[in-house]
C-alpha positions in Angstrom: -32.0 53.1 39.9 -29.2 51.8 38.1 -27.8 50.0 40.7 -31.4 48.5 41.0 -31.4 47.7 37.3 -27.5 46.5 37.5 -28.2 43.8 40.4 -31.5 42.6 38.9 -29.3 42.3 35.7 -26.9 39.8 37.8 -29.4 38.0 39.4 -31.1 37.4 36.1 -27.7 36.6 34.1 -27.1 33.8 37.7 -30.8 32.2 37.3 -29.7 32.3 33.2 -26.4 30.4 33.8 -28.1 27.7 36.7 -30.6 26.9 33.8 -27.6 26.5 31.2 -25.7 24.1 33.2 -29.0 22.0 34.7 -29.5 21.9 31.1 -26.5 20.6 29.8 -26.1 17.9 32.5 -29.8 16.8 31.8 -27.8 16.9 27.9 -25.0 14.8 29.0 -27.5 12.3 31.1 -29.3 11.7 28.4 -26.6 11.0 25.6 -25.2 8.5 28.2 -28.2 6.9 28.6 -28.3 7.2 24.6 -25.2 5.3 24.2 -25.9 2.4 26.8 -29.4 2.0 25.0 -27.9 1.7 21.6 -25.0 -0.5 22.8 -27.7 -2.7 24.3 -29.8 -2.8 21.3 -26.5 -3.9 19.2 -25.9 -6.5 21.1 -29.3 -8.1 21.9 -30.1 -11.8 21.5 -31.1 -12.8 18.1 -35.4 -13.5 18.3 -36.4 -17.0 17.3 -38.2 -16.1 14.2 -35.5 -13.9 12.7 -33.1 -17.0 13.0 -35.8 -19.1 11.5 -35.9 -16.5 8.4 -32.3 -16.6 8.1 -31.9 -20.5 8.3 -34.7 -20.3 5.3 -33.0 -17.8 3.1 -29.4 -19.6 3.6 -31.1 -22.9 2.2 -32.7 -21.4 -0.8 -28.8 -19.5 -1.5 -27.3 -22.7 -1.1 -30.3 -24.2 -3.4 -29.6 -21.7 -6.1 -26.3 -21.6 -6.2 -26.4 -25.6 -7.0 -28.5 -24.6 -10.0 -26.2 -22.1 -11.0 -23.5 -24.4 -10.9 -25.3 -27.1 -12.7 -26.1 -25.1 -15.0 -23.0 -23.4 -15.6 -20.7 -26.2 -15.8 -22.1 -28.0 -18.2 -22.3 -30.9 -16.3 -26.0 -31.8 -17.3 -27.1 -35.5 -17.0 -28.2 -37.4 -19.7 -31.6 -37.1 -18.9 -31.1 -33.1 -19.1 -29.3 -33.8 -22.3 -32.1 -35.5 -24.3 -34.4 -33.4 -22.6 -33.0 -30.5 -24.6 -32.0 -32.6 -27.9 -35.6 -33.4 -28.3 -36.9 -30.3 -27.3 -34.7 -28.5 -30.5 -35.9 -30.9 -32.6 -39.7 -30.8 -32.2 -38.6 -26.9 -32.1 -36.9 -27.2 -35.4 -39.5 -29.1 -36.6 -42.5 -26.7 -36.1 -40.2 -23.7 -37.4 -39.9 -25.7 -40.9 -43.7 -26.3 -41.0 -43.9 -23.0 -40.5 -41.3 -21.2 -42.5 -40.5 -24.3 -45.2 -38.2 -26.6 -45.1 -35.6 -25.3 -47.5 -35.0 -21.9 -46.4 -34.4 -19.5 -49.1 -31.9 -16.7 -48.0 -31.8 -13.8 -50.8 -29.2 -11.6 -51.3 -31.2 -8.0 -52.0 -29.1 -6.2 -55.1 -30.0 -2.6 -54.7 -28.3 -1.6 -58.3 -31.3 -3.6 -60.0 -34.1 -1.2 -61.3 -37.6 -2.0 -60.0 -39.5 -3.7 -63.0 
């Protein structure tokens, strides 16, 4: 009976090792197809609308940057410039209406007794 039991055993333990190694060669066919799959998808043609996108965004960078530059340099035009001269005037202007003209700044003395 042992011997029974000690030869079903091996052929049990064989069918168990035949499954293993179908298995790992259906593991290695797979991560090979994996790779080539992933290495196609890396280098795939660019689709029409995604360059389109791009091409958009790279113009409104360029765009920006020449307003940050513009802006940054001081390099405003004269237009700009009496733009912004006028516009603290009339601002100066409505904060004096608002405030007075003659501002008067006090200097708080806190050694003076409340009357």
């Amino acid at each position: 009976m042992s011997i029974v039991h000690h030869r079903e055993t091996q052929i049990i333990l064989a069918d168990f090792n035949k499954a293993q190694e179908v298995l790992k060669d259906k593991i290695t066919a797979l991560q090979i197809l994996l790779e080539g799959t992933e290495d196609k998808l890396r280098h795939r043609e660019s689709r029409p609308e995604d360059l389109h996108v791009i091409a958009d965004l790279r113009e409104m960078v360029t765009e920006r940057e020449g307003l940050v530059k513009k802006l940054v340099s001081y390099g405003l035009s004269q237009d700009d410039k009496k733009f912004y001269q006028l516009e603290l005037v009339s601002r100066e202007t409505g904060f004096n209406k608002v405030f007075n003209s003659s501002a008067n700044v006090g200097v708080i003395n806190p050694l003076i007794k409340p009357s």
